[in-house]
C-alpha positions in Angstrom: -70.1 36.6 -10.7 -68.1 37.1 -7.5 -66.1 36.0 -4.9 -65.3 36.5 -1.4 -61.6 36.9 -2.2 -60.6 39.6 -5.0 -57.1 38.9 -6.6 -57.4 41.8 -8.4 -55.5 44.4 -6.9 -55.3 48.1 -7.0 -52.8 49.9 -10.0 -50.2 51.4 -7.7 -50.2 55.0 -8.1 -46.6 55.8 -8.2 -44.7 57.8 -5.5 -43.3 61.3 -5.9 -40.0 60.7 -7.7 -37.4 64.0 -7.8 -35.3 62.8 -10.3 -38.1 61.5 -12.5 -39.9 64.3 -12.2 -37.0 66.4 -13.6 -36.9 64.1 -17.0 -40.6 64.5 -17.4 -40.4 68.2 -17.1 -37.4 68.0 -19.7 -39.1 65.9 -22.0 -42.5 68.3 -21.5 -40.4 71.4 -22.3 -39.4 69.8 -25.7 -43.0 68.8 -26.3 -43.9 72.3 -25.6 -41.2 73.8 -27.8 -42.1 71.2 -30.7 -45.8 72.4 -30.7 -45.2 76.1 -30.7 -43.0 75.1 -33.8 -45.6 73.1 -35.3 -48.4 75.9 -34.5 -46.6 78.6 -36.1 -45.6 76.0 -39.1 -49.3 74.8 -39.9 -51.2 77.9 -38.6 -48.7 80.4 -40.9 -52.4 81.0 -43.6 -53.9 82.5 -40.6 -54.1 85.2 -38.7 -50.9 85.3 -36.3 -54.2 85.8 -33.1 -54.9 81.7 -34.0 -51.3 80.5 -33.5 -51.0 83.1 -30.2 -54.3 82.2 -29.0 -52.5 77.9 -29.6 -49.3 79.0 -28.2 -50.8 80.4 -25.0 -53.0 77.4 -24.6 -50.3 74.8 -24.9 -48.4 77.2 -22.6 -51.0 77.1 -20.0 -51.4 73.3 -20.1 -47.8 72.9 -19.8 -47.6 75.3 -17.0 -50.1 72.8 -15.1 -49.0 69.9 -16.2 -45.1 70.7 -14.7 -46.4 72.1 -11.8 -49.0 69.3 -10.6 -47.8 66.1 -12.6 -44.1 65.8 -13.3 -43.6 64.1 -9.9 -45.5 61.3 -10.8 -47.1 58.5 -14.0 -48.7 60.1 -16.5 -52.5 59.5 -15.5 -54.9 59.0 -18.9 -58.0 59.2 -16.2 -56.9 62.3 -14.1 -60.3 65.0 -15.6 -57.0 67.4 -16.1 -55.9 64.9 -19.3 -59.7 64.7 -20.4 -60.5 68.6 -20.0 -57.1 70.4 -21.5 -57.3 67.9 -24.3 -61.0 68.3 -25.4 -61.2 72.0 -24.3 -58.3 72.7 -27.1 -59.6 70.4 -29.6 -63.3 72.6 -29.4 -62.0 75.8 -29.2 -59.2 75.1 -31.7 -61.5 74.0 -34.3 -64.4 76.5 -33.7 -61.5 79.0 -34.4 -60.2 76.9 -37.8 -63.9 77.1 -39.0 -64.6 80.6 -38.2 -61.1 82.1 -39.7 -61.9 80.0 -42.6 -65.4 80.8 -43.2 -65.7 84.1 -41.5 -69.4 82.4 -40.2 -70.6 80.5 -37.5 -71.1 76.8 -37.7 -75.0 78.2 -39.2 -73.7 80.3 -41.6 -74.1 84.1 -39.8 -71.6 86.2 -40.5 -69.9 87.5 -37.6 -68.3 91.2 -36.7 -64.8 91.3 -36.6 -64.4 92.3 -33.0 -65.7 88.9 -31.9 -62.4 87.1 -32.5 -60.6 88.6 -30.4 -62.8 88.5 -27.6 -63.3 84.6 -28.0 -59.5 83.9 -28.1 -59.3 85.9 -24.9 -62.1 83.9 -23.4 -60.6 80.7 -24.0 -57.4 81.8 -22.7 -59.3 83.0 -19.6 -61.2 79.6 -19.1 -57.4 77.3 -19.7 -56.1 79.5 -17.2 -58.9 79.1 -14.6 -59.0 75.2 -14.9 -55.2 75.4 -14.7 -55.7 77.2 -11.4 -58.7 74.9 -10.2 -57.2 72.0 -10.8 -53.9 72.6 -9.6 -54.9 74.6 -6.7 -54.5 72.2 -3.9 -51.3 71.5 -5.3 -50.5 74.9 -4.9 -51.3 75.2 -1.4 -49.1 72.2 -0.5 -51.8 69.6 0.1 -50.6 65.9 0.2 -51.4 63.9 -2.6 -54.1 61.3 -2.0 -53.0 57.4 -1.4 -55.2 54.4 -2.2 -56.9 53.2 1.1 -56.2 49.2 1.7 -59.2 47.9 1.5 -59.7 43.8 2.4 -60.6 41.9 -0.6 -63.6 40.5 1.1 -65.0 44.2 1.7 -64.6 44.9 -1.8 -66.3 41.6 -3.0 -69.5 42.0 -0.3 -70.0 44.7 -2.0 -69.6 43.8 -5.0 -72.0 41.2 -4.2 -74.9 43.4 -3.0 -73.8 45.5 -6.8 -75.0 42.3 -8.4 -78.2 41.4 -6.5 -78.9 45.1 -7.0 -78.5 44.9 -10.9 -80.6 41.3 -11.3 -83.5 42.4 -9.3 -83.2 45.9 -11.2 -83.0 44.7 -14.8 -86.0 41.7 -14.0 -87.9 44.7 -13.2 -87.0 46.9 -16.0 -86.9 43.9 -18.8 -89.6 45.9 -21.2 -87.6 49.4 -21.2 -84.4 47.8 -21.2 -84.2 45.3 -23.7 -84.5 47.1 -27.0 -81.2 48.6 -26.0 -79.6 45.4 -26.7 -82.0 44.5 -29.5 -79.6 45.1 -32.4 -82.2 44.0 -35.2 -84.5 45.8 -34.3 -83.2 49.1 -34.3 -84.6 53.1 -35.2 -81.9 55.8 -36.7 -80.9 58.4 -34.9 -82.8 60.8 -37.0 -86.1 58.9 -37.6 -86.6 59.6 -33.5 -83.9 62.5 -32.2 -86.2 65.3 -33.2 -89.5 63.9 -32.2 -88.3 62.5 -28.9 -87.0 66.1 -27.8 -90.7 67.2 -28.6 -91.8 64.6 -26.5 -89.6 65.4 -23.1 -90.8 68.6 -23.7 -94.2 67.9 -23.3 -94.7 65.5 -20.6 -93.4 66.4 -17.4 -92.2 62.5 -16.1 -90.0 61.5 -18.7 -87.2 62.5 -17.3 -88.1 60.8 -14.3 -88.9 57.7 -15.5 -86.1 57.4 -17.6 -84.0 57.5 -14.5 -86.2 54.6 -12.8 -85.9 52.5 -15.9 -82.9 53.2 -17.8 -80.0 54.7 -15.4 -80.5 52.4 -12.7 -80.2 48.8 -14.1 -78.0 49.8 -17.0 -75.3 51.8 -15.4 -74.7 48.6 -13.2 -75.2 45.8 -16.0 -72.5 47.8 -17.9 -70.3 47.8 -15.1 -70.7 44.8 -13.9 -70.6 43.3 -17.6 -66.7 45.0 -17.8 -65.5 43.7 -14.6 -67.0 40.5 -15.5 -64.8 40.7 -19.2 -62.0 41.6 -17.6 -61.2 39.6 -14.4 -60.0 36.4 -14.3 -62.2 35.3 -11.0 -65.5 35.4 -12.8 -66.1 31.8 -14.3 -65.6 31.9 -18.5 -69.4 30.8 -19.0 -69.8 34.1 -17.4 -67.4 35.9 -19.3 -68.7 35.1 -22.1 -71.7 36.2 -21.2 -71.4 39.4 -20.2 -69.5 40.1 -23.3 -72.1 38.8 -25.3 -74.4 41.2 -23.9 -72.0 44.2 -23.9 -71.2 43.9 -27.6 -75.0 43.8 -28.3 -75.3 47.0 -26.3 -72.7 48.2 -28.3 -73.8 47.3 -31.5 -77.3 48.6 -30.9 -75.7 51.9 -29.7 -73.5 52.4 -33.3 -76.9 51.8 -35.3 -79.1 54.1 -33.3 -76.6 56.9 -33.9 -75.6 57.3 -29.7 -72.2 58.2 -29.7 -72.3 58.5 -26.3 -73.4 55.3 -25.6 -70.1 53.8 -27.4 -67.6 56.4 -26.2 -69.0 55.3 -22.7 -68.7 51.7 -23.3 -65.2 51.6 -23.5 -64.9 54.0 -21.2 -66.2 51.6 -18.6 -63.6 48.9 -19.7 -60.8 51.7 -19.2 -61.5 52.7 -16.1 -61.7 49.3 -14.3 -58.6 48.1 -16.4 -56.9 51.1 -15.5 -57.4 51.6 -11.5 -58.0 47.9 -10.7 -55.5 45.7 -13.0 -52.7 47.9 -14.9 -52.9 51.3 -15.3 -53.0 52.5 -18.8 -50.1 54.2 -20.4 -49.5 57.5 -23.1 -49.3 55.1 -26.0 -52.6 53.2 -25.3 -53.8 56.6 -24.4 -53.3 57.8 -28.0 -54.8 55.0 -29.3 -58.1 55.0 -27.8 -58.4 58.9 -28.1 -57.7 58.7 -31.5 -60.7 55.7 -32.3 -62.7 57.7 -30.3 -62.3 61.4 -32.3 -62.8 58.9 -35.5 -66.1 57.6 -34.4 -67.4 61.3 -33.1 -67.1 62.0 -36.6 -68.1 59.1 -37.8 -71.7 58.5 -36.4 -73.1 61.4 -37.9 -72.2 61.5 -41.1 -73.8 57.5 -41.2 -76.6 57.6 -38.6 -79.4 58.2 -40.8 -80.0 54.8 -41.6 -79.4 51.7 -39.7 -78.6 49.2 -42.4 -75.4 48.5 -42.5 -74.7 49.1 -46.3 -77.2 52.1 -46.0 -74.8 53.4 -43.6 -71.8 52.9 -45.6 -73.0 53.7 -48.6 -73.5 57.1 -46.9 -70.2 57.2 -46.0 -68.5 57.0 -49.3 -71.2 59.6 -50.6 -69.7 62.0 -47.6 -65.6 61.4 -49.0 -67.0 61.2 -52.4 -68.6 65.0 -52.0 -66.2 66.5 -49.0 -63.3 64.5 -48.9 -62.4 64.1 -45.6 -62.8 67.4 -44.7 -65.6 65.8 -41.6 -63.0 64.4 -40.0 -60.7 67.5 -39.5 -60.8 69.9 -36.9 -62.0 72.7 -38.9 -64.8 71.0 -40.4 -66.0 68.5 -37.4 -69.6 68.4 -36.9 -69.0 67.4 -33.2 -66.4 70.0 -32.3 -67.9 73.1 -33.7 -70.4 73.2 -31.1 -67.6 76.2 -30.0 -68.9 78.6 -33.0 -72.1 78.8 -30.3 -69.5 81.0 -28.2 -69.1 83.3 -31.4 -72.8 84.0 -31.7 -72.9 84.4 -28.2 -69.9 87.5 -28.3 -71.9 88.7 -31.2 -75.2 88.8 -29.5 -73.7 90.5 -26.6 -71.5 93.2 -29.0 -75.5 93.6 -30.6 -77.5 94.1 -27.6 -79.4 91.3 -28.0 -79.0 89.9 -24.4 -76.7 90.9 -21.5 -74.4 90.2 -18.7 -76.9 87.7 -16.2 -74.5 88.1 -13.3 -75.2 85.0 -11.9 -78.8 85.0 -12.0 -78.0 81.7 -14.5 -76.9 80.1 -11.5 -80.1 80.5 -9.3 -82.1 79.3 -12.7 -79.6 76.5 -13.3 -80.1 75.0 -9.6 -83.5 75.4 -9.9 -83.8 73.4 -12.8 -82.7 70.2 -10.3 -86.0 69.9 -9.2 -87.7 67.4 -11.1 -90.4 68.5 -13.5 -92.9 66.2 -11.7 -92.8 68.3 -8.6 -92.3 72.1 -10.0 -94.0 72.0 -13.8 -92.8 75.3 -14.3 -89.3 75.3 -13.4 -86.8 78.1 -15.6 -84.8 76.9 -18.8 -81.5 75.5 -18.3 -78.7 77.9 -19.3 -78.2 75.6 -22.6 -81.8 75.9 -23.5 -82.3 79.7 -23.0 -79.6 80.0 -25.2 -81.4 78.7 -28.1 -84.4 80.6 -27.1 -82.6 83.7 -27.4 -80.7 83.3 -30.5 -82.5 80.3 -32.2 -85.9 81.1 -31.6 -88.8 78.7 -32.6 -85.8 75.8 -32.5 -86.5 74.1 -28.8 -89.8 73.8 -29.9 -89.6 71.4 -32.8 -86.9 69.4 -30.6 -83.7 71.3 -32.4 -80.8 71.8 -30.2 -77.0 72.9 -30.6 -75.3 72.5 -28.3 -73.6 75.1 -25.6 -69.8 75.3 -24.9 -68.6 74.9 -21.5 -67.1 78.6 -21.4 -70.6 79.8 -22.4 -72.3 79.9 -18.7 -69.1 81.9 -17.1 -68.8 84.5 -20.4 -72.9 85.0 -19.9 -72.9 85.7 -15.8 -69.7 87.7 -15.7 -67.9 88.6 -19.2 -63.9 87.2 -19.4 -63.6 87.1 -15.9 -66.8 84.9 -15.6 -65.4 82.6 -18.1 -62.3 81.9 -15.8 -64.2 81.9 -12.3 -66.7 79.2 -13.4 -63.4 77.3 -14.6 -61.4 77.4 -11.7 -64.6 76.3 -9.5 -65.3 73.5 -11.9 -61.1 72.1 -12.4 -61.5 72.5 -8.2 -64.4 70.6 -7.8 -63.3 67.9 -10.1 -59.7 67.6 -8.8 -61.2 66.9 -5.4 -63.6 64.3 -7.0 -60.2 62.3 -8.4 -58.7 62.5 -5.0 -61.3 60.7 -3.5 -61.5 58.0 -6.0 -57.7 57.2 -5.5 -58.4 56.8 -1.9 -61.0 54.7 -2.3 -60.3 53.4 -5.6 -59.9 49.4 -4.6 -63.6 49.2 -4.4 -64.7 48.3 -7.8 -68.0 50.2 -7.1 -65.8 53.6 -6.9 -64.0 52.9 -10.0 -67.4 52.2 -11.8 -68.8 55.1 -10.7 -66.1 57.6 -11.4 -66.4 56.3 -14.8 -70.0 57.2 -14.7 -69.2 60.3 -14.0 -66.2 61.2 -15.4 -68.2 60.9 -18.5 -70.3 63.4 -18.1 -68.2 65.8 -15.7 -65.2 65.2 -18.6 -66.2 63.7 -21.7 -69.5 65.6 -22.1 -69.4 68.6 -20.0 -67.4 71.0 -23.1 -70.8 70.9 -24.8 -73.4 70.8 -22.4 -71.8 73.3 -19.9 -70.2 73.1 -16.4 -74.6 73.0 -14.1 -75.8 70.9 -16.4 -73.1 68.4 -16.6 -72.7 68.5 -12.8 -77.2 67.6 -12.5 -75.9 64.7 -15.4 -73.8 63.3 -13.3 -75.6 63.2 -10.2 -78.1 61.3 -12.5 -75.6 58.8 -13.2 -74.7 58.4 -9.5 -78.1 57.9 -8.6 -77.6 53.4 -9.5 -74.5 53.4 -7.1 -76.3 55.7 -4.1 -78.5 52.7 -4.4 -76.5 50.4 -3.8 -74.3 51.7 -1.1 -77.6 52.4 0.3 -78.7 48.5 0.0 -75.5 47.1 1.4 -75.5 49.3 4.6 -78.7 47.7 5.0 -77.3 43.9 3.9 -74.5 44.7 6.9 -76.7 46.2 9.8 -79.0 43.3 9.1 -76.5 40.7 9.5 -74.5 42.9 12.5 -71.6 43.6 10.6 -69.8 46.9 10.8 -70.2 48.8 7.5 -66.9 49.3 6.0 
């Protein structure tokens, strides 16, 4: 599957550019100006606090965006595209829902002095990712230039990436197979509930799903869309991989995952966009768009895994609602926000308090695997649910827990914006790494890994938990880099 020379080279990232900088900012302003119109157009039935709380948002975003971006190609991978967007679209429609229904996503009625405080709290946690991510920007640190890198570097250790994966996945056959097993196939709701039950109980899953699931299939994927995409793997192989990528897939849609599909193609993007052309607003669009179509998709079909069953429950869904799932005030995916309402409620009540970053010591303690400390606290996510859902975590039920959650709980507002300006720090230091190193198709595969989970999943699982996530998913290419440096010393050449 590889070569010693790669002729695949890195998507340039484009220089600093003035006068280009000064269109984009132009153009951005009119943006800007056309979706404060639009908001007070479209938002004119509700409260004037919803289209303040969008106007503020978009202002934020903006400010960000002109300050740390206009210089340079819009980038669809840089976390500051994935986290504005997905942060707004939560927020947004947790805010739609609530104004309409005056109830939380679980039908409790709320007090009227939570609005407020949530708009203020999302305005808090834009404005600390704003500053996070743009804070070495601020204080005049370079931008970040890909490293050159020689293409036979890049392939040995590609090379050592595929060995890696073969001897992994030969080892791993029994657990990994029925991932690709398309006929054979169990809904999402015939084993969600019961398999949360399950984790619960016995101490190693976690573990073991890590041995046998993380490692070999995080590499096959990857190595499966660099293999689809690049023109120095033979077609035989080609084939091949996408063969067994579609079957992953398709066994992925039936099951109900929609995680497993939104990372799928976000594998292919990644490697298409750092190592062969990067990918542009208009292809941007596209994907984002297929992708907010199948979040809402999967569940409204992902009790059944027949094909007509699944459609069939489809139609029912427009038949009966329209398509009122597919909107941002009705979206079962993006309401996970409405958590952040109970949350102000349950504060305003009594029924918990201000942790004051106690949820941090309990957070990092929940790293250590079960397997060595049984007793370990709750994440923050799941003592959620045990204070305001009680009884839920123990027949497997979970809802989710917004990203602003864990900031709001440890210090009020003010939390909510320091937890967000550590997190859009961290992360902006994370892409500047990868654009260093980003001609090693390892890196690329592995930001993608990550990103998923530090971008895609993080605004309803929380900023800890998303961060131990992702360290999970890093685990496969720690392996490998650990492997090579062993491949090199053994044959007396310097580790690149």
């Amino acid at each position: 599957m590889s070569h010693d020379v790669d002729p695949v080279a890195a998507a340039p990232v484009p220089e600093a550019d003035p006068v280009a900088g000064g269109i984009v900012r132009a153009w951005g302003f009119g943006v800007l100006v056309l979706a404060l119109l639009l908001a007070i157009v479209t938002l004119q039935d509700f409260p004037p606090r919803l289209t303040l709380f969008v106007c503020g948002y978009v202002a934020i975003a903006f400010g960000y965006f002109a300050l740390a971006h206009a210089d340079r190609r819009f980038d669809v991978l840089h976390p500051a595209v994935g986290l504005f967007l997905l942060l707004f679209l939560y927020s947004l429609s947790s805010a739609l829902f609530v104004e309409t229904e005056r109830t939380t996503f679980f039908g409790e009625s709320l007090l009227p002095q939570v609005d407020a405080l949530y708009y203020w709290i999302c305005i808090a946690g834009a404005a600390g990712l704003a500053l996070g991510l743009g804070a070495r920007c601020l204080g005049g640190a370079p931008d970040s230039r890909a490293q050159a890198v020689a293409p036979a570097d890049n392939a040995a250790l590609r090379s050592t990436m595929v060995g890696c994966c073969v001897v992994l996945c030969v080892l791993f056959l029994p657990f990994i197979a029925p991932k690709f097993n398309f006929f054979s196939v169990h809904s999402y709701y015939e084993v969600a509930l019961s398999s949360r039950i399950e984790r619960i109980g016995d101490e190693t899953l976690g573990t073991v799903d890590v041995l046998t699931l993380y490692l070999p299939l995080t590499l096959l994927l990857a190595l499966c869309a660099y293999a689809i995409q690049s023109a120095a793997v033979r077609p035989v192989l080609r084939v091949l991989a996408l063969t067994a990528f579609l079957a992953y897939v398709a066994t992925g849609f039936l099951a109900g995952e929609r995680y497993t599909i939104l990372y799928c193609g976000l594998v292919l993007l990644a490697y298409r966009h750092f190592r062969i052309r990067r990918i542009g607003f208009l292809q941007a669009a596209v994907a984002g768009a297929l992708a907010y179509f199948l979040m809402n998709l999967v569940p409204i079909i992902r009790g059944s895994t027949d094909p007509a069953q699944m459609l069939l429950a489809l139609q029912d869904a427009i038949h009966a609602r329209g398509w009122a799932d597919f909107s941002l005030t009705y979206s079962n995916e993006l309401l996970t926000a409405t958590n952040l309402h109970r949350h102000i409620q349950g504060m305003l009540l009594g029924e918990t308090h201000y942790n004051y970053g106690y949820s941090l010591v309990t957070d990092l303690l929940v790293w250590i695997p079960r397997l060595l400390y049984p007793n370990r606290p709750l994440p923050t996510s799941e003592q959620f649910v045990e204070v305001f859902y009680p009884g839920v975590r123990d027949i497997g039920g979970g809802y989710g827990f917004f990203i602003l959650q864990e900031g709001y709980w440890a210090f009020g507002i003010f939390g909510a914006f320091l937890f967000m300006a550590v997190f859009g720090w961290i992360l902006d230091g994370i892409y500047r790494l990868v654009v260093r190193f980003q001609q090693y198709d390892l890196v690329v595969f592995l930001y993608a890994a990550i990103y998923a989970d530090l971008v895609m999943a993080s605004v309803r699982s929380g900023v800890v938990g998303s961060f131990k996530a992702a360290l999970l998913r890093a685990v496969p290419f720690a392996l490998v880099l650990l492997v090579h440096a062993w491949r090199m010393r053994a044959a007396g050449r310097r580790v690149p």
